[in-house]
N, C-alpha and C positions, 0 to 999 in steps of 0.2 A: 580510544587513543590510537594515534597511527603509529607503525614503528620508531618513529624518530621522538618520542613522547608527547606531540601536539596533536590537540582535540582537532577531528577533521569539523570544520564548519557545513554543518548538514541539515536538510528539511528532508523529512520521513511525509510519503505519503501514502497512505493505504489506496490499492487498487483489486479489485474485482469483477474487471469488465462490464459491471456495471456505466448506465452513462451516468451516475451521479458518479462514481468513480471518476469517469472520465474528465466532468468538470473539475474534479478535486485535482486530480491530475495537473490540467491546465493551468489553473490556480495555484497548484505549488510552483510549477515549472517558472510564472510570474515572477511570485516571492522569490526561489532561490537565486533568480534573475538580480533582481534589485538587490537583495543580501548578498548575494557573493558563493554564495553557498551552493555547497555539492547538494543532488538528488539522488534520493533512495527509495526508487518506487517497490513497497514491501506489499508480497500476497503470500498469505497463507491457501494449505490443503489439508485435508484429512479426508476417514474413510469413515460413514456412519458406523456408528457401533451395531455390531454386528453382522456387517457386510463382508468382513472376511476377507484376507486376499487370496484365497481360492476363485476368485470371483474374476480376476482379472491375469492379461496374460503376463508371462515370467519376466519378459523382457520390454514390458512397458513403466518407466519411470515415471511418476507423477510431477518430479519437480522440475525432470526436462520437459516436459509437454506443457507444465505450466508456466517456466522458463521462454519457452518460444510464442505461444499465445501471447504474453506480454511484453514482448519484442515489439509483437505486427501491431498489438493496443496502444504502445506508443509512438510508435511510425505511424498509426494512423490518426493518433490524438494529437500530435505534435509536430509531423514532418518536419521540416529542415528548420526548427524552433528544438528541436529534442536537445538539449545540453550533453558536450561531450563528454563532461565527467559523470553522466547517472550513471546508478547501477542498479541491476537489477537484484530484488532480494527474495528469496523463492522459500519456504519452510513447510513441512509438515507441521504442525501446530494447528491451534485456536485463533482466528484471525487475527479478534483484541488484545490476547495475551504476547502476541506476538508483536504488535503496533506501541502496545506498552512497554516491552523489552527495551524494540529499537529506539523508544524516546528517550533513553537513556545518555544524555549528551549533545542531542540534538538541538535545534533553535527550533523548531517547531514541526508538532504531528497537523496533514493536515487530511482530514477523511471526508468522504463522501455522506450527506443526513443523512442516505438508507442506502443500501445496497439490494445486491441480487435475490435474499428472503424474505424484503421489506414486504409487511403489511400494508396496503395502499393505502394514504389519509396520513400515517404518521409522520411527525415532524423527525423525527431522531431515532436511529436502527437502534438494536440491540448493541452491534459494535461500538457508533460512533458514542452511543451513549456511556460507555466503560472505557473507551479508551479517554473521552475528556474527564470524566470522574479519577482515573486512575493513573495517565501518563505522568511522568516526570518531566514535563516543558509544556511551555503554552500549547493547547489544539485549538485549532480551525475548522470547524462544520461549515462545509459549502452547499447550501443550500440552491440548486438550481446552475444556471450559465451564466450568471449577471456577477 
């Protein structure tokens, strides 16, 4: 809900610099085109367990550096096609747990088959496959650039 109590009109799309990302990307930017609808290009971070943040320096943020990484991913997936109301959406989290949250209201999740730890050969990552089992609005697996 926005402050003035009206559902913002939105398509969530999960991005991971992957390039299957990137066609998801372009593909939503489409759709929210034709619908009307704001983008909310959503990525998750975390730290492996057990990696500890002793590991890393004090003054290094994860969600500003991943924050500006997907600045320059959409500048360079979308240049002057970028819609002015995206936004960008940065979380420590679980990628899918997080692509499930923000479906929450949205007109559609839409994700990349596999991303960055894809197994090569498989139709459907670990994410995209949890996020279409478990979002709350229709999802899109974009399979390829086509």
């Amino acid at each position: 809900m926005t402050d003035k109590g009206v559902d913002r009109r939105r398509i969530v799309v999960g991005v991971d610099e992957s390039e299957e990302s990137r066609h998801a990307l372009r593909w939503a930017a489409g759709l929210a085109n034709w619908a009307v609808a704001e983008l909310d290009v959503v990525s998750a971070w975390h730290l492996p367990v057990g990696y500890g943040w002793g590991a890393v320096p004090l003054e290094w943020s994860p969600t500003e550096d991943l924050e500006k990484r997907l600045d320059v991913f959409v500048d360079e997936t979308l240049g002057a096609d970028r819609p002015a109301d995206l936004k960008i959406v940065v979380r420590e989290a679980i990628a899918a747990e997080l692509l499930i949250e923000q479906s929450k209201g949205a007109l559609m999740v839409v994700v990349g088959s596999r991303g960055r730890g894809a197994f090569t050969g498989l139709l459907l990552g670990s994410v995209s496959a949890k996020v279409a089992e478990h979002a709350t609005c229709p999802v899109v697996v974009v399979h390829g650039d086509q």
